[in-house]
C-alpha positions in Angstrom: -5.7 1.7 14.6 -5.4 0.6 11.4 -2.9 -2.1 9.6 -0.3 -1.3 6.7 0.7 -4.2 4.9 3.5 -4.1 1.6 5.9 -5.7 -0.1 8.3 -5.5 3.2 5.3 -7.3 5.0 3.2 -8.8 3.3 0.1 -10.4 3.9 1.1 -13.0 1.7 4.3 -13.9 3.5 4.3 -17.6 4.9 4.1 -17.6 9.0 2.2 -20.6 9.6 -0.6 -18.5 9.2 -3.6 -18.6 6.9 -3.0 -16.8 4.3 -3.9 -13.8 3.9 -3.2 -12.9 7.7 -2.3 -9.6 9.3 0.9 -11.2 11.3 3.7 -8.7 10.0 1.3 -5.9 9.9 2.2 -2.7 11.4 -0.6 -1.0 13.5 -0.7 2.9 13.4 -3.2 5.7 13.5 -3.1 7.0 10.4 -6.2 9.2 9.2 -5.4 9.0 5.4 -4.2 7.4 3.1 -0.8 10.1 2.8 -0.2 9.6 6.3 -0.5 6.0 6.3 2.0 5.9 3.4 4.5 8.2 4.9 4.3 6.4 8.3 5.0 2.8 5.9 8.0 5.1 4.4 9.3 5.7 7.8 9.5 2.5 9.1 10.4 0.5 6.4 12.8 2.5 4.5 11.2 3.4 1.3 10.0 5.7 -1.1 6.1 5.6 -2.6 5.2 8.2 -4.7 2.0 8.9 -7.1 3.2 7.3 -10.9 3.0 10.4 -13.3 3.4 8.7 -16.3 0.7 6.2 -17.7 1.9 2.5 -17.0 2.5 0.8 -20.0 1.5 3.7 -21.7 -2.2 3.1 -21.2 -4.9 5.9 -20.6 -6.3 4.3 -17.8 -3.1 3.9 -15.8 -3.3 7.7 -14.9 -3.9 8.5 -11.7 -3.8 4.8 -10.5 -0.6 3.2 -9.6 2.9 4.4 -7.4 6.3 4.2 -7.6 8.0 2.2 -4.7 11.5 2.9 -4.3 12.9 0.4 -1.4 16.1 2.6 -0.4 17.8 -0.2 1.5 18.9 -1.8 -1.9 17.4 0.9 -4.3 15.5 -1.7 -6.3 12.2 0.3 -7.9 8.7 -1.4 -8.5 5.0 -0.2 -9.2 2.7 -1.0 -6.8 -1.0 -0.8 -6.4 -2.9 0.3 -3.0 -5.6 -1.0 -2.0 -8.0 -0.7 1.4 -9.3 -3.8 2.9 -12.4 -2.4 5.0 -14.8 -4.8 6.5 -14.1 -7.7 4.0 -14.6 -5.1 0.8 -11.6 -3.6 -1.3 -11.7 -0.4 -2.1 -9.1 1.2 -4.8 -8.4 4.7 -3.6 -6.0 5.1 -6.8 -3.7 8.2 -5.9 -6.3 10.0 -3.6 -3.9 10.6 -0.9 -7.0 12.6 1.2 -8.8 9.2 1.1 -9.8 8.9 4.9 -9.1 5.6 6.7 -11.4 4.4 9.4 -10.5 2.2 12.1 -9.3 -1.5 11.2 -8.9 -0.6 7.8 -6.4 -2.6 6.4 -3.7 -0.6 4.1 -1.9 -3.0 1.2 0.9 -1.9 -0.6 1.2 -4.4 -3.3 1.0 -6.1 -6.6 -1.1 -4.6 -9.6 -4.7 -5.6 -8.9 -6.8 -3.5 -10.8 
């Protein structure tokens, strides 16, 4: 199974935990990165979808960032996405094919990179 963190359950989030700590994350079996996102969509109530325009207007925003649309207030924000896999981050950028492997972390989240 793999986790799927965002902005509705953050890694970041104080528990009592060490931060960062998987405690709100939500385990599914997701096999890509689409399905993982969908799957956060359906539990959480929101909206993510690839950014089509270049963020900021910069170049090398294409292709990078998504729109996250939380529909249970309809406040809008970019986020970035990142896979944590065995301690190494890995920016898929909009590949929604990307394949996830078991205990891959999914994070939904600020603008990293």
């Amino acid at each position: 199974m793999i986790y799927l963190c965002g902005p509705k359950n953050a890694r970041y989030t104080y528990t009592g935990s060490p931060i960062p700590h998987l405690d709100l994350a939500y385990r599914c079996d997701a096999q890509t990165l689409a399905k993982a996102l969908s799957i956060y969509e359906s539990v959480f109530n929101v909206r993510i979808t690839s950014m089509q325009e270049p963020l900021l207007g910069l170049s090398e925003n294409i292709g990078k960032y998504f729109d996250y649309l939380d529909l249970d207030n309809n406040s809008k924000i970019a986020v970035d996405v990142h896979v944590i896999r065995q301690g190494e981050t890995i920016c898929p950028k909009q590949n929604l094919d990307f394949v996830l492997q078991k205990e891959d972390i999914v994070d939904i989240g600020p603008l990293l990179c």
